[in-house]
C-alpha positions in Angstrom: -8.6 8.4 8.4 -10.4 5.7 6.3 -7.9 4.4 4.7 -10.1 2.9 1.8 -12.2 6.2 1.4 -8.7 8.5 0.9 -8.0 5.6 -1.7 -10.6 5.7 -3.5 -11.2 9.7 -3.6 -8.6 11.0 -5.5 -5.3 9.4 -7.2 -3.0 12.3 -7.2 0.6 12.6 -5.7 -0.9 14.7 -3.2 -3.4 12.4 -2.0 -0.2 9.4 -2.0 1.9 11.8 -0.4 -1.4 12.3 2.8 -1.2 8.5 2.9 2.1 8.5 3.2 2.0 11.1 6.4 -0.6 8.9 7.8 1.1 6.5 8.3 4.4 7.5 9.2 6.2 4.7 11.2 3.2 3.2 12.5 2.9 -0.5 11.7 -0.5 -1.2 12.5 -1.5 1.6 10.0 1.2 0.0 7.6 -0.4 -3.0 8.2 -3.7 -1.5 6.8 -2.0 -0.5 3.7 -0.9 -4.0 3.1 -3.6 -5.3 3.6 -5.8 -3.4 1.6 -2.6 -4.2 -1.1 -3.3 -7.4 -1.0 -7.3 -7.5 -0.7 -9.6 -7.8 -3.5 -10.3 -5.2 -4.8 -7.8 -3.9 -7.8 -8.9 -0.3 -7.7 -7.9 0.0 -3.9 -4.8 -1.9 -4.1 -3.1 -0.6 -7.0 -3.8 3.2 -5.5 -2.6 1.1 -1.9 0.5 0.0 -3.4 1.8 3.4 -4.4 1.8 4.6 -1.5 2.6 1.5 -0.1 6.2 1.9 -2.0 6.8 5.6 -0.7 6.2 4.4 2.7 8.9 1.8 2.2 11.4 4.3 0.8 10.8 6.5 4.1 10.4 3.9 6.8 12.0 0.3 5.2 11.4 -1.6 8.5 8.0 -1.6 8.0 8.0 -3.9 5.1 10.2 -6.7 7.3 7.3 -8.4 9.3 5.0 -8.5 5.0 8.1 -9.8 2.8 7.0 -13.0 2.3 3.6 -12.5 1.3 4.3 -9.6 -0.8 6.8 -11.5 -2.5 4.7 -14.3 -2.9 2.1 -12.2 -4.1 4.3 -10.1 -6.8 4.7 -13.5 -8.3 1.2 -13.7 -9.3 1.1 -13.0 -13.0 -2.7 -12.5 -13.0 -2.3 -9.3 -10.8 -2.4 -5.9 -12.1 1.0 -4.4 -13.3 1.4 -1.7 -10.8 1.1 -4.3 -7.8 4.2 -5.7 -9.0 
């Protein structure tokens, strides 16, 4: 899957809920989804971070090795609402 293609192609709970699947408990494809979270690009990471916070619900673990800079990223008032 490219990650930033199924982002960018539809914004449904269906398409969050693919994501989701895809990356299951795998933290090198978590780590893509953070990643893309915390890129540049608004459009990508707002649609990243929703189905960055289902895949947290499901697999919490995931989010261990990313706290820091998540955190430290939420704190950044000049980012887009749904990021934080």
């Amino acid at each position: 899957m490219n990650l930033a293609d199924e982002l960018a192609s539809e914004h449904s709970r269906h398409q969050c809920e693919r994501i989701v699947a895809w990356v299951g408990d795998r933290k090198d494809r978590f780590s893509e989804l953070v990643g893309t979270v915390l890129g540049d690009d608004e459009f990508l990471a707002r649609r990243a971070a929703w189905a960055m916070g289902h895949c947290v619900e499901e697999t919490p673990e995931l989010a261990a090795p990313h706290l820091e800079m998540l955190v430290e990223r939420m704190r950044d008032q000049d980012r887009h609402p749904a990021f934080r």
